[in-house]
C-alpha positions as CSV (number, residue, x, y, z in Angstrom):
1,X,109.8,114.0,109.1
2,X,108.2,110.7,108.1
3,X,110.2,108.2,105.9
4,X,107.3,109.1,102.8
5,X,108.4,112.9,102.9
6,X,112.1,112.0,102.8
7,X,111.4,110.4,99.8
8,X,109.2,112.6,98.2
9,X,111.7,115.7,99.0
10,X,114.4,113.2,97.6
11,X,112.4,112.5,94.0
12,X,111.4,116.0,93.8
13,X,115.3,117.1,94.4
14,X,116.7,114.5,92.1
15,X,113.8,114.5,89.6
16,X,113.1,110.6,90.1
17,X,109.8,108.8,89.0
18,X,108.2,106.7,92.0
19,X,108.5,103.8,89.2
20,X,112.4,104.6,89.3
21,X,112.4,104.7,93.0
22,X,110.5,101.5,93.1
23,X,113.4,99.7,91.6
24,X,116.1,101.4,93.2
25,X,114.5,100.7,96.6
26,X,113.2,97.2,96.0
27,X,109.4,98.5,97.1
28,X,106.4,98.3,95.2
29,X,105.3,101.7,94.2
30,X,101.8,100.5,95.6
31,X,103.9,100.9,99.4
32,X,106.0,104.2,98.3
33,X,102.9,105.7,97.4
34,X,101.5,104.8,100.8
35,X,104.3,106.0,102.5
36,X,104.7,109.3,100.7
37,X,100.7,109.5,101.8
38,X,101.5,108.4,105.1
39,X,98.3,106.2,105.3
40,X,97.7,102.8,104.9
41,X,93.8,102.6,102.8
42,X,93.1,99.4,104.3
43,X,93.6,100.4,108.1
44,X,93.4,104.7,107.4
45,X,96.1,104.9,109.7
46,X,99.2,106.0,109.2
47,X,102.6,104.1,107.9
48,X,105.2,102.6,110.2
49,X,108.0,102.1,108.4
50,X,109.9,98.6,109.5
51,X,113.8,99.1,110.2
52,X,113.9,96.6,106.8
53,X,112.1,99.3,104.8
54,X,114.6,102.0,106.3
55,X,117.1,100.4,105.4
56,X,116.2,99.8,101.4
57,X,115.0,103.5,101.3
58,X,118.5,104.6,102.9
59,X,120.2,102.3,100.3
60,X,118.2,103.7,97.6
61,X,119.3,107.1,98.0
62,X,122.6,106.6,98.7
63,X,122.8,107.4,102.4
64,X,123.9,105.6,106.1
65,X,121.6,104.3,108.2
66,X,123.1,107.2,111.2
67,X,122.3,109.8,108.5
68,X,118.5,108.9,107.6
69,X,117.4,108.3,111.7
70,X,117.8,111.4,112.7
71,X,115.9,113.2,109.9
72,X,112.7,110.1,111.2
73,X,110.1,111.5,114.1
74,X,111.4,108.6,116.4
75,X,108.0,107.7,117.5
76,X,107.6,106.0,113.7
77,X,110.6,104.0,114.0
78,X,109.9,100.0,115.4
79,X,112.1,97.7,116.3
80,X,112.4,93.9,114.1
81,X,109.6,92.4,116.5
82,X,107.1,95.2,115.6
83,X,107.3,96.8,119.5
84,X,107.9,100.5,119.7
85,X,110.9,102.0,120.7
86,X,113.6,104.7,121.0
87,X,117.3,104.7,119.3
88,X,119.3,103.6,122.4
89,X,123.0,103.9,122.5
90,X,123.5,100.2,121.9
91,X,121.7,100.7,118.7
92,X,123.9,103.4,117.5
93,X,126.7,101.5,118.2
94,X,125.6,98.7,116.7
95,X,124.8,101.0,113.6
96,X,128.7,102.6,113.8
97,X,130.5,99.5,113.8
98,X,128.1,98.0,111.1
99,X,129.6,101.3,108.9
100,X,133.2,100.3,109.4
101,X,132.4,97.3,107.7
102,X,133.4,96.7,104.6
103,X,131.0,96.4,101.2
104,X,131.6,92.6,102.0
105,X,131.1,92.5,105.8
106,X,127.9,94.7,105.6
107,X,126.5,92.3,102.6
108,X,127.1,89.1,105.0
109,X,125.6,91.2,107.4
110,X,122.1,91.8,106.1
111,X,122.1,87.9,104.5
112,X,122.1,86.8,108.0
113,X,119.5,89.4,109.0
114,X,117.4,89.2,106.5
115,X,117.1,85.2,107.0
116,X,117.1,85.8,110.7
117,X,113.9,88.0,110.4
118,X,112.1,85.3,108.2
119,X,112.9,82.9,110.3
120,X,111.5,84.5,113.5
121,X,108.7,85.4,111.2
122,X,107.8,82.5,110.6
123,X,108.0,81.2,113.5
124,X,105.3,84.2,115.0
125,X,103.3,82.9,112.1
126,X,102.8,79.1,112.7
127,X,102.4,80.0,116.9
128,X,100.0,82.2,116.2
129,X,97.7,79.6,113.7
130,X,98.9,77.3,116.5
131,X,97.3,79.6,119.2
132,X,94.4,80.3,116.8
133,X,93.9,76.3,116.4
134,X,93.9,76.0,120.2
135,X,91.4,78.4,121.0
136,X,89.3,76.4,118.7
137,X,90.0,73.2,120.3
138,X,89.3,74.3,123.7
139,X,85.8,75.6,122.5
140,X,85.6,71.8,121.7
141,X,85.1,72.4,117.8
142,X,87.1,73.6,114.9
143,X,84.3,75.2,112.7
144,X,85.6,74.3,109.1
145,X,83.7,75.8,105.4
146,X,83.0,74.5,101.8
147,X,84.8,77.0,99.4
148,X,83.9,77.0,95.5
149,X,87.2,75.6,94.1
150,X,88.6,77.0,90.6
151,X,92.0,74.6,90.3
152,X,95.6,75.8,89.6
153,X,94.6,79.0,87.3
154,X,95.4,81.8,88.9
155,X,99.1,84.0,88.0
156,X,100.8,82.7,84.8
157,X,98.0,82.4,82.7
158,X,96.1,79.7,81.7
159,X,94.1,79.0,78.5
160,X,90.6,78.7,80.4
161,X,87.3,80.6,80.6
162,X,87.3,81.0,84.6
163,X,83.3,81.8,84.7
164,X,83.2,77.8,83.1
165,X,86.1,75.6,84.9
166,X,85.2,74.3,88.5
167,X,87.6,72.0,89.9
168,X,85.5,71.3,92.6
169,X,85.6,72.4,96.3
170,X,87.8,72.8,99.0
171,X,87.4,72.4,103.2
172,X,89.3,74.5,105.5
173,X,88.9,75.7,109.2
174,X,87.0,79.2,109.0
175,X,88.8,82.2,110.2
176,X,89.2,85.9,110.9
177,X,91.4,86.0,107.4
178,X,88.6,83.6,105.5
179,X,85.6,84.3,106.3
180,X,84.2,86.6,104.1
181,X,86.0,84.7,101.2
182,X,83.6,83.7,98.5
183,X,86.1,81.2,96.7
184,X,89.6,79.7,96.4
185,X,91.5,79.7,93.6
186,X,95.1,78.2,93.2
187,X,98.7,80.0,92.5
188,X,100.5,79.2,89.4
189,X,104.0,80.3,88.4
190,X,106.5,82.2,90.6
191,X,105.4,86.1,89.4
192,X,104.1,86.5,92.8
193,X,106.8,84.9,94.7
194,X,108.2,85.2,97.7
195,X,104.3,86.3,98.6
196,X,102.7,83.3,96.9
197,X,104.4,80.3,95.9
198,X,103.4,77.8,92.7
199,X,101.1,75.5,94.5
200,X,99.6,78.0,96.9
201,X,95.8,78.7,97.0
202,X,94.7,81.7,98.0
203,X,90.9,82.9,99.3
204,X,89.1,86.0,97.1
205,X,86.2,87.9,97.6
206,X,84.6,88.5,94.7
207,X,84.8,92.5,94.3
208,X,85.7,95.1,91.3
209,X,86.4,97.5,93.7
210,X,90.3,97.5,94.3
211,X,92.7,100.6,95.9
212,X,96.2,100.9,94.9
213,X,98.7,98.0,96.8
214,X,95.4,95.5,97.0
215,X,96.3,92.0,95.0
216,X,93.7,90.6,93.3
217,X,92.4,88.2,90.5
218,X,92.1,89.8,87.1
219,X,91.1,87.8,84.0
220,X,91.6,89.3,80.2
221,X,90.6,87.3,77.5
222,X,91.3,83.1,78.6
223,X,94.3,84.4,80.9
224,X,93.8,84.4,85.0
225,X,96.3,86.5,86.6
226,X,97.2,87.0,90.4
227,X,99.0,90.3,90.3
228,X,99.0,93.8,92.8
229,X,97.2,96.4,91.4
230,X,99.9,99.6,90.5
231,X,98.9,103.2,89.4
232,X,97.5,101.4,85.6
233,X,99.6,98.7,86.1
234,X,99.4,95.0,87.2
235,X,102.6,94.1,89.6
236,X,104.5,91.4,89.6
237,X,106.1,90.4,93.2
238,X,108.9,88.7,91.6
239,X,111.0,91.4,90.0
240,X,111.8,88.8,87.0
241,X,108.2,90.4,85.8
242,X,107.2,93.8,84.4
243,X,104.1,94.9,84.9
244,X,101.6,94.6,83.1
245,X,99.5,97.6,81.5
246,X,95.6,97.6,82.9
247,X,93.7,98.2,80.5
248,X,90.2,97.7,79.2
249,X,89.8,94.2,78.6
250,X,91.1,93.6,82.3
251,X,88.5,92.2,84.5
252,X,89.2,92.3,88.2
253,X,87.2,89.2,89.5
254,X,88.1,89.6,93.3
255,X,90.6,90.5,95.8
256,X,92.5,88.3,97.9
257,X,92.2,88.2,101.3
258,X,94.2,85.1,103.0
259,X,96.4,82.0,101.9
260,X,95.3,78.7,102.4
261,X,98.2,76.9,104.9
């Protein structure tokens, strides 16, 4: 079975809303969705479920990690570095003594996970854009772009007519991410946090058309909102936030595509 059919057979069973299981699980119901469809819109292929997302869905529904794998078609199941692999022994035992743990242990255990995978992470990210800035250098030029500019506007909500405030412009290297960006626009607030920070500036593509799990810039009335687009809903990364009804007087003024570093 894949991971989005365990959960759907589990909702149906137990009569629970994907808004319900959103929360239980910590995952958007933009990505149960996908996984219950088993396809990613963006790439049409279908959803690999990282050993994090396991692990919240298990948690969600009350169940072990030993009891959920072997329900999985192995082939989805990847290992922390995204490389494709089978349960080996070691990992089952590494899974059994994680269960005699107690509520304590396991808790310390996945704090120093979860900070070991953003750290390694993060570390992928900036020797990659490292890597990426190299192969520019050795081509003996780092091609760089003007972007339209519209300031700090963009999450909380600001008292501003976007179509009439232009802060100015910005430079940056193009790339893959970028290039079809038609402007930049800066993140304020923490609603989007931890995938955009207060401070952060983010490229858009100016586009009404938006699928279910894209994030986007939306404006209603004088307010600018960065938010994820839900099933009539705006989402909120930070769970602090509830979303936000879409309705009407929502207008979706682009999608974004890449964060500035």
């Amino acid at each position: 079975m894949t991971l989005g059919e365990i959960i759907s057979n589990y909702r149906n069973v137990n009569q629970i809303s994907m808004d319900e299981f959103a929360k239980l699980s910590d995952l958007s119901k933009g990505y149960i969705s996908m996984l219950e469809k088993n396809k990613n819109p963006k790439t049409n292929k279908p959803i690999v479920p990282s050993m994090d997302t396991i692990w919240k869905v298990s948690r969600a529904m009350n169940m072990e990690l030993d009891e959920i794998f072997p329900l999985l078609d192995k082939d989805l199941i990847i290992n922390i570095s995204g490389v494709e692999r089978e349960i080996s022994e070691f990992d089952q035992k590494i899974l059994s003594d994680f269960h005699e743990l107690d509520i304590q242990g396991q808790r310390v255990v996945q704090f120093i996970l979860e900070n070991e995978l953003s750290r390694v992470r993060q570390q992928k990210k900036s020797e990659d854009r490292i890597s990426e800035l190299q192969r520019c250098i050795d081509s003996d030029s780092i091609p760089t772009r003007i972007w339209p500019y519209y300031g700090k506007n963009a999450a909380a909500g600001k008292s501003v007519v976007f179509s009439d405030v232009m802060a100015g412009t910005k430079e940056y290297p193009v790339t893959d991410e970028n290039k079809d960006a038609d402007f930049a626009i800066g993140v304020s607030g923490n609603s989007m946090e931890p995938t955009f920070y207060d401070g952060d500036i983010v490229f858009v593509k100016a586009t009404s058309h938006m699928e279910i799990g894209d994030i986007g810039i939306f404006r209603r009335a004088d307010e600018v909102y960065i938010k994820e687009i839900g099933n009539g809903v705006l989402i909120s990364h930070n769970e602090s936030y509830m979303p936000i009804k879409l309705d009407s007087e929502f207008i979706c003024i682009g999608k974004v595509i890449g964060k500035a570093e």
